[in-house]
C-alpha positions, 0 to 999 in steps of 0.5 A: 665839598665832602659830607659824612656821618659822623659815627656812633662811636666818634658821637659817644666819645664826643660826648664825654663829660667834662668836670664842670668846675674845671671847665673854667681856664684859670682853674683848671691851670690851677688844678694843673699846677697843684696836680704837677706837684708831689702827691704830698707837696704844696705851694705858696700863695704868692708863688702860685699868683706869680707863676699861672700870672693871676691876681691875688683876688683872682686867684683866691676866688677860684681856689674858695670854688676848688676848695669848695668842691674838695679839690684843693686844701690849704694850710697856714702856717706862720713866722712871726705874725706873717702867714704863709698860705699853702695849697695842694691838690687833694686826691678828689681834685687830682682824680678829677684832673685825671678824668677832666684831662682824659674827656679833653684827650678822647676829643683831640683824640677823636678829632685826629681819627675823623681827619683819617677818616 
C-alpha cells in the first residue's frame, strides 16, 4: 500500500468553492438546461418538467430557490385564459453555472493529476 501527501496546490484546488444553490442535483440539471439554451431563449414549464423528468411540484420549488437568488426569470404569457410560463437562465445564473461547472472541473481535473502522480 502506498502513501503520500497530497500537495499544496492539489489541497488549494480541492478547496474551490461550490455555488451553494447549485450544490442541490435537480437544480443544477435545471440550471444546466436554461444555460443550454440561447442567451436570449426560454422554455416552457411543462416542457422543462418533461425533459429533466420532475414533477411539476418539484420543479416549481426549485426554480421559486433559483429565482430567489436571480438565476432564472420567468415570464407569462397567455392564450385565451391559458397561461404558459416561460423561464431562462439570467446572466447571474449563467455565470454561477459557469463558476459552479468549473469548481467541478478543477476537482475531476485534480483527481486525474494525483492518479499520474
Amino acid at each position: 500500500m502506498s502513501r503520500s501527501e497530497l500537495s499544496d496546490e492539489l489541497g488549494r484546488q480541492l478547496r474551490t468553492p461550490f455555488d451553494q444553490v447549485l450544490t442541490d442535483s435537480n437544480r443544477l440539471r435545471i440550471q444546466a438546461a436554461l444555460h443550454g439554451l440561447p442567451q436570449s431563449g426560454s422554455i416552457r414549464f411543462t416542457a422543462l418538467a418533461k425533459a429533466l423528468g420532475l414533477s411539476d411540484g418539484n420543479l416549481s420549488a426549485h426554480l421559486a430557490v433559483l429565482a430567489e437568488v436571480g438565476y432564472v426569470s420567468a415570464e407569462e404569457t397567455y392564450t385565451g385564459k391559458r397561461r404558459t410560463r416561460w423561464f431562462s437562465a439570467t446572466a447571474m445564473g449563467r455565470e454561477a453555472f459557469e463558476g459552479h461547472v468549473q469548481a467541478l472541473r478543477i476537482i475531476v481535473d485534480s483527481a486525474k493529476l494525483a492518479e499520474r502522480d
